[in-house]
C-alpha positions, 0 to 999 in steps of 0.5 A, spaced: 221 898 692 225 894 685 233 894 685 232 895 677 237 900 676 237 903 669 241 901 663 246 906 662 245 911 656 249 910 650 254 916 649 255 918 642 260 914 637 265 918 632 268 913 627 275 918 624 277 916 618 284 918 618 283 919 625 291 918 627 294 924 625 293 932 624 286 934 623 282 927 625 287 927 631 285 933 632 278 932 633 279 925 636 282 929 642 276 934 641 271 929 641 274 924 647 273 931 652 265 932 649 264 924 651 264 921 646 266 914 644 271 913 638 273 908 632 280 911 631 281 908 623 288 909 620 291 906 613 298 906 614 299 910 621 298 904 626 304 907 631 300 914 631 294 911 632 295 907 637 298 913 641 292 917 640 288 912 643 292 912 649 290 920 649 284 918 648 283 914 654 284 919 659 276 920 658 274 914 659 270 915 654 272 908 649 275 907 644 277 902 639 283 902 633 282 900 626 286 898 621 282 899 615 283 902 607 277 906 606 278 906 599 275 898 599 268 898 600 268 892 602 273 894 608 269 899 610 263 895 611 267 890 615 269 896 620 263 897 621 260 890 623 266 890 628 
């Protein structure tokens, strides 16, 4: 008999771009309760954010606050390689 145990099966990750307030918050929350892991991205609303994924917690799910201005692709890609 083998004590291997299997690797754990990676939850579906939703990056939210605008995700701190009204409509992404919104599907943040949705998404969290679906079991998936998030990337809350905020430009400006980094109190709101944070907030957010302290709500978010609560589904032990995972998730990660971003700083990022979409509008720099550059950013964007740096985002990702985080």
């Amino acid at each position: 008999m083998s004590d291997l145990t299997p690797p754990p099966v990676p939850r579906p990750l939703a990056v939210i771009t605008g995700g701190a307030t009204g409509i992404g918050a919104a599907c943040a929350l949705e998404l969290a309760e679906r079991g998936y892991s998030l990337v809350i991205n905020y430009s400006t609303s980094e109190a709101a954010a944070h907030r957010l994924a302290e709500q978010v917690s609560q589904f032990d799910t995972g998730v990660m606050v971003h700083q990022t201005d979409v509008r720099d692709s550059g950013a964007v890609v740096e985002m990702f390689n985080q």
